[in-house]
Each structure stands twice: as structure tokens, then as C-alpha cells.
C-alpha positions as CSV (number, residue, x, y, z in Angstrom):
1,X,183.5,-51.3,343.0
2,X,182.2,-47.8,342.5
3,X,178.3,-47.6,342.0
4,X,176.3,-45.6,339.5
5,X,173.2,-44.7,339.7
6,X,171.3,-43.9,335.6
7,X,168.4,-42.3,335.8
8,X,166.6,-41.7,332.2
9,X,163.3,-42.4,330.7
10,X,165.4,-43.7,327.1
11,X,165.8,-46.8,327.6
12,X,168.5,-47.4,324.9
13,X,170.9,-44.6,326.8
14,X,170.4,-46.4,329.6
15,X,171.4,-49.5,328.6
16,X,174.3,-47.9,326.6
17,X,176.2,-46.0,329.5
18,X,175.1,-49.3,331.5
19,X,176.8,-51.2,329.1
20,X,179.7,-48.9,328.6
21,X,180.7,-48.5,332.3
22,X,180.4,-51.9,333.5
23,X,182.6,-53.3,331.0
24,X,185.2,-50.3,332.9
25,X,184.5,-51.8,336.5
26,X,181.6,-50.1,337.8
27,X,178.4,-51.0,339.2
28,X,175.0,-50.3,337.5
29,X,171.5,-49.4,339.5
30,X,169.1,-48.3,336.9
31,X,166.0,-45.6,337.4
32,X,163.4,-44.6,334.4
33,X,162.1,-41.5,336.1
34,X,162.9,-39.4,339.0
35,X,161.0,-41.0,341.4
36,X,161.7,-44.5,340.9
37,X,165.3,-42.5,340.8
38,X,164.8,-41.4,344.3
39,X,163.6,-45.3,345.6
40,X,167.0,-46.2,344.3
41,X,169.0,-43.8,345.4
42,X,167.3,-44.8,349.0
43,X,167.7,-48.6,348.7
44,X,171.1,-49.0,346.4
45,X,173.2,-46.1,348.2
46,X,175.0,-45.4,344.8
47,X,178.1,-43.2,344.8
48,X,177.3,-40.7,341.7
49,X,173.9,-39.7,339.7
50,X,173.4,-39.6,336.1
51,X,170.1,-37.9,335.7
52,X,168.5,-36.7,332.4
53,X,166.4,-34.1,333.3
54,X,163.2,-34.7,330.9
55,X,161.6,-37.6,332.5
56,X,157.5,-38.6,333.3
57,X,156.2,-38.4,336.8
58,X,159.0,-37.0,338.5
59,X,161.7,-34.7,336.4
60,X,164.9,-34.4,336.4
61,X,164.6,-30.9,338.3
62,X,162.8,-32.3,340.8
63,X,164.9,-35.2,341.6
64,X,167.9,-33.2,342.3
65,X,166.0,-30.6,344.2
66,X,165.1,-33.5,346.6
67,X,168.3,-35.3,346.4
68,X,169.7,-31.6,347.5
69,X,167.4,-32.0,350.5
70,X,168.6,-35.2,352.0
71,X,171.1,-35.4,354.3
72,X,173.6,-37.6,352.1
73,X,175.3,-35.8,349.4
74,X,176.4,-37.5,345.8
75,X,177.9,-36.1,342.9
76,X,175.6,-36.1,340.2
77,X,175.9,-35.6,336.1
78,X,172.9,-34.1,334.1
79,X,172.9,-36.1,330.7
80,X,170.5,-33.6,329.1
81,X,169.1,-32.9,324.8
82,X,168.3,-29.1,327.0
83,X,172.0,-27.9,325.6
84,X,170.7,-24.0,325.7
85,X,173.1,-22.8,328.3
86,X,170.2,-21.3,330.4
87,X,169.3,-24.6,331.1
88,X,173.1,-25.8,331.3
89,X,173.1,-22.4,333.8
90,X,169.7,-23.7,335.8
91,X,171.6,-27.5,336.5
92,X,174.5,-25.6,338.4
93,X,171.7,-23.6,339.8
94,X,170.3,-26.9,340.9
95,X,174.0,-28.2,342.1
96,X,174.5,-30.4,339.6
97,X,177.9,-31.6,339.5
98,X,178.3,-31.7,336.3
99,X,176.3,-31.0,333.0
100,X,176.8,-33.2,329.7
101,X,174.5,-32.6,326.1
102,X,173.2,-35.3,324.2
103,X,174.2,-36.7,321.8
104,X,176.1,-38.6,324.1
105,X,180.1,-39.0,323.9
106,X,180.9,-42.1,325.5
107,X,184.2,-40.8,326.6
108,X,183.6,-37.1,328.0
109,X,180.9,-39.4,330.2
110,X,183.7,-41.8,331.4
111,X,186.1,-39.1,332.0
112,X,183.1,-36.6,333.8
113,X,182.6,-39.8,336.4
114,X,186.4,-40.5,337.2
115,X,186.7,-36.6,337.5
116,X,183.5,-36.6,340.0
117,X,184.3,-39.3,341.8
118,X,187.6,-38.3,342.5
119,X,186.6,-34.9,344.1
120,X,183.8,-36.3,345.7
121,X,185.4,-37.0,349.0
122,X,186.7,-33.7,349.2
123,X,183.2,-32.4,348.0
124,X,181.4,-33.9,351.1
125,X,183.7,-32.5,354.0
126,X,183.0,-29.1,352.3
127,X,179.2,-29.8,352.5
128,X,179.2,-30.7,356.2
């Protein structure tokens, strides 16, 4: 079973896409700002990221500039309101994987992950 890491400060999106992709098979770990987004990427070793990138204490910015910095790399999805494509532009900037604008569509999120996680092994030998 294929883990996901959501890390967003709206409760209610969280426990959607929670919802939503459990009930297809995958695992949940669930963060509410980047740096309890960081603890859990540490302890629950998940296999993608979906990060919204206006968040208290630690911002969505700043988590994937440290996640960028660690030694283990994992595809991660911006779920982002910031649709401007400068910002869409700065989250590729950032290596984001992929970039999605709220409102949220249920199914361009399910199809983004299976698309993600299918390239991710091909991702990581290039990143070695």
C-alpha cells in the first residue's frame, strides 16, 4: 500500500483527499504545517507529498526547500489557492512535481498521484 503524505493547515481538505484516497487503497499520514510536515516525512517515510504551500510556522516554500535538501527524494504535489502562474512558475522552481489550484478536483488529484508515482522510480535513478 502506497503512502501519502497531506500536508495543509485546512483541515477539511485534509480530511477530504484523506477520505478520498483511502477509500482507492492508499495510505494516509497527515501534517497541518510544514514542520510538523517535515517530522512526518522523517518518522512515516511516505512515498509522495501533497503540500499546500500557505501554512503557519513553516510554509509550504520552506518545506520543499528542505525536503530538496535531504538525501531521500519524493514526488511531491503543491495543492495551492496561489493559481497566478508566477507562483505555479516558482513550485517548479522549487521542484515540485507537480502543481494543482484549488478549488480542488478530486479526480485531476487521483490521476496527478498515479501519474507521480508511476515515474517516481525512474525519477530517483535520475536524481542519484
Amino acid at each position: 500500500m502506497q503512502k501519502v503524505l497531506i500536508i495543509d493547515d485546512e483541515t477539511d481538505i485534509v480530511e477530504m483527499l484523506s477520505d478520498f484516497l483511502t477509500a482507492r487503497g492508499y495510505a494516509i499520514s497527515k501534517a497541518y504545517d510544514g514542520e510538523d510536515g517535515l517530522q512526518k516525512f522523517d518518522s512515516d517515510n511516505p512515498d509522495i507529498i501533497m503540500c499546500d504551500i500557505k501554512m503557519p510556522k513553516k510554509d509550504g516554500w520552506d518545506f520543499i526547500e528542505k525536503l530538496r535538501s535531504s538525501k531521500r527524494w519524493v514526488p511531491v504535489i503543491i495543492i495551492s489557492a496561489l493559481s497566478e502562474p508566477a507562483n505555479v512558475m516558482k513550485g517548479y522552481d522549487f521542484e515540485a512535481d507537480y502543481y494543482i489550484t484549488k478549488p480542488i478536483n478530486l479526480e485531476e488529484v487521483l490521476k496527478a498521484l498515479q501519474i507521480m508515482l508511476s515515474l517516481a522510480p525512474l525519477r530517483k535513478q535520475v536524481s542519484k
